[in-house]
NUVOLO-891784 format. One record per residue (C-alpha): residue in one letter; residue number from 0; x, y, z. Coordinates in Angstrom, 3 decimals, decimal comma, padded with zeros to 6 digits. Layout:
<recs>
[a; NUM; [X; Y; Z]]
...
</recs>
This chain:
<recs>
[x; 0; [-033,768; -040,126; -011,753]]
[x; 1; [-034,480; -039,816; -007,477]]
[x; 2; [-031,800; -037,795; -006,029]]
[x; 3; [-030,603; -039,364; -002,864]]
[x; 4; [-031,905; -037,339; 000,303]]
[x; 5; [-032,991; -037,290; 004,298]]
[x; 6; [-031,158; -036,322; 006,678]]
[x; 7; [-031,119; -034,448; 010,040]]
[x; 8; [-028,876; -031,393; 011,006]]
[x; 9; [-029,476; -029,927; 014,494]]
[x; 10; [-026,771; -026,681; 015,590]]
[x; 11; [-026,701; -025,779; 019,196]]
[x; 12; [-025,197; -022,690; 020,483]]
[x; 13; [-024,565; -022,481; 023,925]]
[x; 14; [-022,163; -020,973; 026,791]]
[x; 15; [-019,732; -019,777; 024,042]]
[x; 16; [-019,715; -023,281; 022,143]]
[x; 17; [-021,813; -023,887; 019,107]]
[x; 18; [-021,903; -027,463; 017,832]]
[x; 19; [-023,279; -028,817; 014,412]]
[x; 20; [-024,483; -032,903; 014,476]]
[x; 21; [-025,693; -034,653; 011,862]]
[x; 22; [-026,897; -037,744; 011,214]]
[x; 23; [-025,476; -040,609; 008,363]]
[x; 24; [-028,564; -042,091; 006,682]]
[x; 25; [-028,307; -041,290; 002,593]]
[x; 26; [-032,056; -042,188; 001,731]]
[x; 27; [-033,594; -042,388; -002,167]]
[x; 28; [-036,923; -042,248; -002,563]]
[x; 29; [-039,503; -043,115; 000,867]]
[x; 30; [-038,253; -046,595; 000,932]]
[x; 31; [-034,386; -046,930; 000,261]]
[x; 32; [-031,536; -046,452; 002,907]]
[x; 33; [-028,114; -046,076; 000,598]]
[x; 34; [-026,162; -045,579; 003,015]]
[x; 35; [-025,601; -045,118; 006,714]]
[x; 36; [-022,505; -043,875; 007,278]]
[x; 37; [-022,461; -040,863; 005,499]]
[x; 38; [-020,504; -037,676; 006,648]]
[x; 39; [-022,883; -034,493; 006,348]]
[x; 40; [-021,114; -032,682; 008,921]]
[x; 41; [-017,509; -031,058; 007,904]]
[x; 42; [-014,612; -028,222; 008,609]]
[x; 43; [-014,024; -026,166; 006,306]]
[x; 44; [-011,482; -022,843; 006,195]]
[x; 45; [-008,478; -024,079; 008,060]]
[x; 46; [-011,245; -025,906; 010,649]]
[x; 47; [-012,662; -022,642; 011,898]]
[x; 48; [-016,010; -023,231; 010,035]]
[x; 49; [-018,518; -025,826; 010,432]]
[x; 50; [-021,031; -026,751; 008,139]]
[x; 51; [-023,797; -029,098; 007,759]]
[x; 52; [-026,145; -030,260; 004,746]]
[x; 53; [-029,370; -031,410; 004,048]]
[x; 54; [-031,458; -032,363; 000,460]]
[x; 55; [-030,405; -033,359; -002,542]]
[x; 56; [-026,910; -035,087; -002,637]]
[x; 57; [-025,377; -033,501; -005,497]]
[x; 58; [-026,691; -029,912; -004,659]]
[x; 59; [-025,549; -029,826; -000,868]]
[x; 60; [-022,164; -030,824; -002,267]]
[x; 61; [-022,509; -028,003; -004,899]]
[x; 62; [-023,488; -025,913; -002,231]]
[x; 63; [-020,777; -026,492; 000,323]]
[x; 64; [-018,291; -026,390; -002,591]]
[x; 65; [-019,615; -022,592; -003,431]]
[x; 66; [-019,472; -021,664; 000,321]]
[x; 67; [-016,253; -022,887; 000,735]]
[x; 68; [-014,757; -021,046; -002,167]]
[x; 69; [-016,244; -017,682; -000,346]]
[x; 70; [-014,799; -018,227; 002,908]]
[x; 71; [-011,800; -018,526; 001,092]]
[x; 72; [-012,029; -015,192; -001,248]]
[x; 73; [-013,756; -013,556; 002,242]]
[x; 74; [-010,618; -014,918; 004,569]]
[x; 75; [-013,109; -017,104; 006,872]]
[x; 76; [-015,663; -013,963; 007,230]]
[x; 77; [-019,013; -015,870; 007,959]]
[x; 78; [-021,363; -013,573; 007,373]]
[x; 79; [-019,884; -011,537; 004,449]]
[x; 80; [-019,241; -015,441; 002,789]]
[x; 81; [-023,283; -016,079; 003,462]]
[x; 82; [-024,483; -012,818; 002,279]]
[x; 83; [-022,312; -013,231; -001,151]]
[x; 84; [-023,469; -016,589; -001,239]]
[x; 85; [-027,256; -015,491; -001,046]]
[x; 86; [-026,527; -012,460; -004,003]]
[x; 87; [-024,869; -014,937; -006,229]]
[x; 88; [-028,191; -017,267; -006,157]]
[x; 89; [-030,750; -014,572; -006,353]]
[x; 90; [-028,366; -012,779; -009,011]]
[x; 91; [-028,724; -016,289; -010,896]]
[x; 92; [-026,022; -017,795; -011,167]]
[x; 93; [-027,548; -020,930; -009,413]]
[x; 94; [-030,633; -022,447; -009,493]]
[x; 95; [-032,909; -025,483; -009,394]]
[x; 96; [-030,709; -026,738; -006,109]]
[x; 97; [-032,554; -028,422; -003,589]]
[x; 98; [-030,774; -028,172; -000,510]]
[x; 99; [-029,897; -026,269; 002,945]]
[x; 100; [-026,613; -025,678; 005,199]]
[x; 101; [-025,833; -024,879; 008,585]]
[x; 102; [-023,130; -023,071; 009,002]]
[x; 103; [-021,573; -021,837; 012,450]]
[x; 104; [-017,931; -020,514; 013,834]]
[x; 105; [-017,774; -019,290; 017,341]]
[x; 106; [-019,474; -015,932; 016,645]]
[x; 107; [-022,036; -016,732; 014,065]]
[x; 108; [-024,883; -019,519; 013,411]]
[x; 109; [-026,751; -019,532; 010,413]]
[x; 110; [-029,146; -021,301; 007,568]]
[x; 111; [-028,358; -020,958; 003,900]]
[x; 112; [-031,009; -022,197; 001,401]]
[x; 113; [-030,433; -022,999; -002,410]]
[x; 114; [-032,737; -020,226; -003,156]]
[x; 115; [-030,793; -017,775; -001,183]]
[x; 116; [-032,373; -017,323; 001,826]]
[x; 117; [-029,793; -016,124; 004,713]]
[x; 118; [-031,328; -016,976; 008,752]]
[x; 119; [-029,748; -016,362; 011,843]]
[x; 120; [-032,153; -018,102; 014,808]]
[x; 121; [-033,097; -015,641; 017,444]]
[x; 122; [-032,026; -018,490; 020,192]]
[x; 123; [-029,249; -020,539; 019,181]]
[x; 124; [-030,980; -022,965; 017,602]]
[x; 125; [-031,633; -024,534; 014,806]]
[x; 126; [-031,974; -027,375; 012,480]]
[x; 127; [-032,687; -028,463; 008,729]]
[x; 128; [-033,875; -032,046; 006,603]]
[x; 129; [-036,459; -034,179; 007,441]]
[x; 130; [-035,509; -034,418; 010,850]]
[x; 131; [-035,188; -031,274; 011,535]]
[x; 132; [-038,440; -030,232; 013,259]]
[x; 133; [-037,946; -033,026; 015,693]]
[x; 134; [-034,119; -032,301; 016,179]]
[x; 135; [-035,436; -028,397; 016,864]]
[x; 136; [-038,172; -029,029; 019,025]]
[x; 137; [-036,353; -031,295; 021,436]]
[x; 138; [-032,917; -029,237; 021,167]]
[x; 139; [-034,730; -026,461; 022,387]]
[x; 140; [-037,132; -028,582; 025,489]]
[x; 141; [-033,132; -029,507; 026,251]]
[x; 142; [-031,447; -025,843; 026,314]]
[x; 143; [-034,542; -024,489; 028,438]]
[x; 144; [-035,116; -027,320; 031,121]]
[x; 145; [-031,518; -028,258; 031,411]]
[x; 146; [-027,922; -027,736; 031,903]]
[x; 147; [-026,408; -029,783; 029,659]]
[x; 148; [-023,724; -028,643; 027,561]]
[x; 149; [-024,568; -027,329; 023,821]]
[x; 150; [-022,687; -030,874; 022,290]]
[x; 151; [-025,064; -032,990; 024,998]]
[x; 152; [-027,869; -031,037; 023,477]]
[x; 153; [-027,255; -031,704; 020,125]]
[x; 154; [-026,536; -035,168; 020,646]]
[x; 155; [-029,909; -035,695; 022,718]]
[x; 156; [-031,988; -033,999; 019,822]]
[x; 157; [-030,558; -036,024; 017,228]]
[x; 158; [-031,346; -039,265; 019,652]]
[x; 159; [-034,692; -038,473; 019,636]]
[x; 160; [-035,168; -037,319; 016,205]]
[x; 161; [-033,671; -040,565; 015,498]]
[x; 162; [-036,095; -042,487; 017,335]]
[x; 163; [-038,988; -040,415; 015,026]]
[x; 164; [-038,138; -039,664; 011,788]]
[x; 165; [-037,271; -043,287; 009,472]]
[x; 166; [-035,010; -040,899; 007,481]]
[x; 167; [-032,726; -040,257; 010,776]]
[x; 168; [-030,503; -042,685; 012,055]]
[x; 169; [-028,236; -042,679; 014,683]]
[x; 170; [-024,470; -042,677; 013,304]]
[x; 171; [-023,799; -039,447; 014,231]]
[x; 172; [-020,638; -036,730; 013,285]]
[x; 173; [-020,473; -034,247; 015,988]]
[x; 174; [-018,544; -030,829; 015,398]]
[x; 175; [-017,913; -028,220; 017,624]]
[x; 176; [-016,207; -024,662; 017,773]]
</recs>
């Protein structure tokens, strides 16, 4: 059985804002849109969290379930959530998930794989699915050559990703703390 995937996360951290958009396309296979309204883009922890998933349907779910259940034992701490997160995988008590997060408050951005990978971007930026690289590359064109805000940003990479990738479309969610 396909599991149903594509998507496009872009996160944007800017001027003391960081905002998290994703797309709503649920895609099986290369040649089947599910859905289009999907919501890959959520609060979590009382709102102060943002997170956003890409891959496999059931394991981004399983994922943001986990997560959520840390920032919860970790009272919203970001970072020690992701790091227990990443020893729980590569400890082995998960495996054979295919799927990636962003997850942002106002202090912290970061990408959390299945496999237990924990990466904070160097600028701000950063994206994940099969939009992603196009989402990435024009979010950070944007943030360099202009001054729009970090949720004009995001919006205006996942336009243009949108335009590219046939996995992308554009019914966005839009989150920002």
């Amino acid at each position: 059985m396909e599991q149903f995937r594509g998507t496009t996360i872009v996160a944007v951290k800017k001027d003391g804002k960081t905002v998290v958009a994703g797309d709503g396309q649920v895609t099986m296979g290369q040649q089947v849109v599910l859905k289009g309204t999907a919501h890959k883009v959520r609060r979590l922890y009382e709102g102060k969290v943002v997170v956003g998933f890409a891959g496999g349907t059931a394991d981004a779910f399983a994922m943001c379930e986990e997560f959520e259940k840390l920032l919860n034992k970790y009272s919203g701490s970001l970072m020690r959530s992701a790091v227990e997160y990443a020893k729980n995988i590569r400890s082995g008590q998960r495996s054979n998930a295919e799927a990636m997060m962003i997850v942002a408050d106002k202090e912290t951005l970061l990408i959390l794989t299945s496999v237990g990978d924990v990466v904070e971007p160097d600028d701000g930026i950063c994206a994940i699915g099969s939009g992603g690289n196009y989402a990435l590359s024009a979010a950070k064109a944007l943030i360099k050559n202009t001054d729009l805000s970090a949720k004009e940003i995001a919006v205006k990479a996942m336009e243009i990703a949108s335009e590219i990738c046939v996995f992308t479309n554009s019914n966005f969610v839009v989150e920002e703390v």
